[in-house]
ZAMARGU-4260 file (C-alpha; in steps of 0.2 Angstrom, whole numbers, plus 5000, padded with zeros to 4 digits):
<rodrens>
0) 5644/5465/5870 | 5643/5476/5855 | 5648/5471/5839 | 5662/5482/5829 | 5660/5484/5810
5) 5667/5492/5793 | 5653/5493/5779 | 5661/5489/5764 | 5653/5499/5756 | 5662/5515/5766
10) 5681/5518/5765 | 5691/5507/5776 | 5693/5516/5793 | 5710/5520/5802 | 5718/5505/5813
15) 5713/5514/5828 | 5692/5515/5827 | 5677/5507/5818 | 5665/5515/5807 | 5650/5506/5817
20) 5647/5499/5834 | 5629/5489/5834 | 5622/5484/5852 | 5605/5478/5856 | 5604/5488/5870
25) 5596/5474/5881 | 5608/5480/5895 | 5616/5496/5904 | 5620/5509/5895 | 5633/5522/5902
30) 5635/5539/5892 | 5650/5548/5901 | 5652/5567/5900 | 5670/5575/5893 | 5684/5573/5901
35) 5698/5585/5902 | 5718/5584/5909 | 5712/5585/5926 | 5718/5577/5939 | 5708/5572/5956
40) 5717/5584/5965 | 5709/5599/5953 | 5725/5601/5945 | 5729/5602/5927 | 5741/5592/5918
45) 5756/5599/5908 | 5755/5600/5889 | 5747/5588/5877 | 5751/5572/5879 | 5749/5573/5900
50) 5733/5580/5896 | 5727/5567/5883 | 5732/5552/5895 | 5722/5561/5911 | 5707/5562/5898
55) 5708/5543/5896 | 5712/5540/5914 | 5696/5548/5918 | 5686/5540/5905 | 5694/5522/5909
60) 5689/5528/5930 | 5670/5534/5926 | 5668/5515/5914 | 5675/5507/5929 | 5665/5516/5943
65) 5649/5511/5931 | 5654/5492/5933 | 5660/5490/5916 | 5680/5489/5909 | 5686/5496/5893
70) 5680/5481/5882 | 5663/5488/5886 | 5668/5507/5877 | 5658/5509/5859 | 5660/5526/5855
75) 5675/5541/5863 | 5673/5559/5854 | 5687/5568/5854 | 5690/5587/5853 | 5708/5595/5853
80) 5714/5613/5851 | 5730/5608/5847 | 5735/5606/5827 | 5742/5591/5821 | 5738/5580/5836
85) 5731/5565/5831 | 5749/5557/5832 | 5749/5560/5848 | 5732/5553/5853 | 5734/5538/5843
90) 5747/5536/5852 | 5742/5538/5870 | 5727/5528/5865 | 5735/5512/5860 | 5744/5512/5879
95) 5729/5517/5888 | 5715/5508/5877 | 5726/5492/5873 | 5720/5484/5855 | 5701/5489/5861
100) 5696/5497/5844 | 5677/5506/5844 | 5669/5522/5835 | 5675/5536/5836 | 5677/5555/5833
105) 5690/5567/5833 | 5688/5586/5830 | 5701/5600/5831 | 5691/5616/5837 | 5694/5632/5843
110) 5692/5631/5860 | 5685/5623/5875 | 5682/5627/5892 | 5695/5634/5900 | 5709/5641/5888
115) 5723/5628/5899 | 5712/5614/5893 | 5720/5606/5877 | 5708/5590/5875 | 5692/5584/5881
120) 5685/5566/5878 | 5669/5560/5881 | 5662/5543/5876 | 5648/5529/5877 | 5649/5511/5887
125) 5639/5497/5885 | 5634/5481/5896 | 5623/5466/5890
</rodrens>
């Protein structure tokens, strides 16, 4: 399992991530493209917050289908259109990811794929 760390010598991190995440990468190692707010049946789920819990719903189904479960996740990248979100996804993330804390990134950009798509996370797992 990896180990989760703050260097003191770096500001102290936000509750909901970790500045570092050290694994010796003597096992499986499971990159997982970005996920958007689709649902298997192709369609799109309404407004943010639907669109940040499909995100993780996907993420959480591509860590499973890998053979691992979420306490394997080590680093999630998150990209959003929307302004002032990050409530929202913190939010979304404690009920989907529990008190699993890892790395991770969040960008506000311009844009992404398709213009209906508000978020789109993608992420690292890893199995000893």
């Amino acid at each position: 399992m990896p180990t989760f760390f703050d260097p003191p010598t770096v500001h102290a991190p936000a509750p909901s991530y970790r500045h570092g995440a050290l694994h010796a990468l003597s096992g499986r190692r499971l990159v997982i493209s970005g996920q958007v707010g689709v649902r298997p049946d192709g369609t799109t789920a309404e407004g943010l917050e639907a669109q940040f819990e499909q995100c993780l719903d996907n993420l959480i189904a591509v860590i499973e289908a890998g053979g691992m479960t979420i306490a394997n996740l080590t680093k999630i990248v998150t990209l959003v259109t929307v302004p002032d979100a990050l409530a929202t996804f913190r939010a979304v993330r404690a009920r989907k990811l529990g008190d699993h804390v890892c790395a991770a990134t969040y960008i506000q950009v311009a844009g992404l794929a398709r213009p209906e798509l508000l978020v789109e996370i993608e992420g690292e797992a890893v199995q000893d």
